[in-house]
N, C-alpha and C positions, 0 to 999 in steps of 0.2 A: 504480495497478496497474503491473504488471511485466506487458506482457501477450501472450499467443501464444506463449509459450518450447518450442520443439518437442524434446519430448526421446523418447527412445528407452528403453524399458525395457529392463530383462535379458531379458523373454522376447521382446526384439525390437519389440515393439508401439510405434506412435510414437501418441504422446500427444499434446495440444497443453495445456500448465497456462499459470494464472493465479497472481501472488504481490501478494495486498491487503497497504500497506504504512501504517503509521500511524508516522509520527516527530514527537514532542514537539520542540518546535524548541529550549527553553530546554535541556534536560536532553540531547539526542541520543537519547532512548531510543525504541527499535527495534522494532516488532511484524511479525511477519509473518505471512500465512495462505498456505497452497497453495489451490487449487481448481482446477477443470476448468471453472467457470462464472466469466462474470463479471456476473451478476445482481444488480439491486437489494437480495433477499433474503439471498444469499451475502453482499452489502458491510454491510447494516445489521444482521445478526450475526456480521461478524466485528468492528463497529465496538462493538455493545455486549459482546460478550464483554472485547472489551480494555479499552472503560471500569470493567466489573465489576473486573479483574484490575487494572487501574491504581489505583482506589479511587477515581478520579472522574472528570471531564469536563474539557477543554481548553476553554476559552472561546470559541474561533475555533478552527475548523478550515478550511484552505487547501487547497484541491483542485483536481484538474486538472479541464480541462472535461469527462470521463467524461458519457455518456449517462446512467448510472445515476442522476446524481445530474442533471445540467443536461438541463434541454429545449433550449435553445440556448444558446452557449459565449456568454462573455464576450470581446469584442476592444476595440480600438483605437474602434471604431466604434460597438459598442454596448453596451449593459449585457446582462448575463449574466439569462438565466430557469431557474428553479431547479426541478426538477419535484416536484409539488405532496405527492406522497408523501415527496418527501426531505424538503420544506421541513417540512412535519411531522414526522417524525422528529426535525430536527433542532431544534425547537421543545420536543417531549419532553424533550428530553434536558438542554433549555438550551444548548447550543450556535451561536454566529452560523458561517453557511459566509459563506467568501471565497472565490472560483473566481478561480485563475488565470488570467489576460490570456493567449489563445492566440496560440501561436508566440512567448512569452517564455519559454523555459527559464529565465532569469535571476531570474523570481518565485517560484521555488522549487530553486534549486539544492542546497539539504541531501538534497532526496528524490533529486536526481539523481544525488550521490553513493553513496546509498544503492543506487540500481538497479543500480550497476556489481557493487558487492556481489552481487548477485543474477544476474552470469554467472556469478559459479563454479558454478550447477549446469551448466554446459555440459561441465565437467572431468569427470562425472560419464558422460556418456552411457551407455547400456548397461550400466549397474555396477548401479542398484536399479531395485526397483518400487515401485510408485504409493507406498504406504504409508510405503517407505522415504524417499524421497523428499522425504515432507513431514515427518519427523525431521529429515530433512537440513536442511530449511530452519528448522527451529524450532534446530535448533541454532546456523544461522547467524547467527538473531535475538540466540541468547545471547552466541554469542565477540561478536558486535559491539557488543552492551551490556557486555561487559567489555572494548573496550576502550582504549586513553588513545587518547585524542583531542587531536590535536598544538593546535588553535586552542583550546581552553578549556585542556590541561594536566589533565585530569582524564578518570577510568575512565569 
């Protein structure tokens, strides 16, 4: 998650969104969702919608310690507990989670790249609403899937 971005609509109204970010680690490829929640049900329908659209599942999926997904975070100290309706989920789906080591950024820095991506909606402030907004962001999923990526050399 991209998460608490406080943005201002045109009609003034300040919002607080959420950006659910799913990146393929091999391929770079880039999914985003807006929301105004950041619930269990919001994450495990934007996770199948994009497996539907992808045409399958990721074998592992690496996640930060999010509540939605972890009862307690994984650290240094102990192992991570997974809450019981994710673990199902992700069971369904055939997917293993891997929760990120908290307060290692370094366990995931593709997505962290990624997140910078995701100030530009700051450049934006006051310019659209709600709706617009999450255009905005699905298009910035696409320019970023198209494009060349200087460490692989490909789109």
């Amino acid at each position: 998650w991209k998460e608490n971005i406080k943005y201002i609509t045109r009609d003034g109204e300040i919002i607080y969104v959420n950006v659910a970010v799913l990146l393929l680690s091999h391929s770079r490829f880039k999914a985003f969702y807006l929301t105004l929640s950041k619930s269990q049900n919001v994450l495990m329908s934007f996770l199948t919608e994009t497996f539907e659209s992808l045409g399958g599942v990721p074998k592992i999926l690496l996640t930060d310690n999010m509540k939605t997904v972890m009862d307690h975070p994984r650290t240094s100290y102990s192992k991570s507990v997974v809450n019981e309706r994710f673990d199902h989920f992700s069971k369904d789906f055939g997917f293993n989670l891997k929760p990120c080591e908290a307060g290692k950024p370094q366990t995931k820095g593709k997505a962290e790249n990624v997140m910078k991506l995701l100030d530009e909606i700051h450049a934006y402030q006051g310019q659209m609403n709600y709706e617009e907004l999450h255009e905005f962001v699905q298009s910035l999923s696409e320019r970023a899937n198209h494009s060349y990526h200087q460490g692989t050399g490909k789109i």
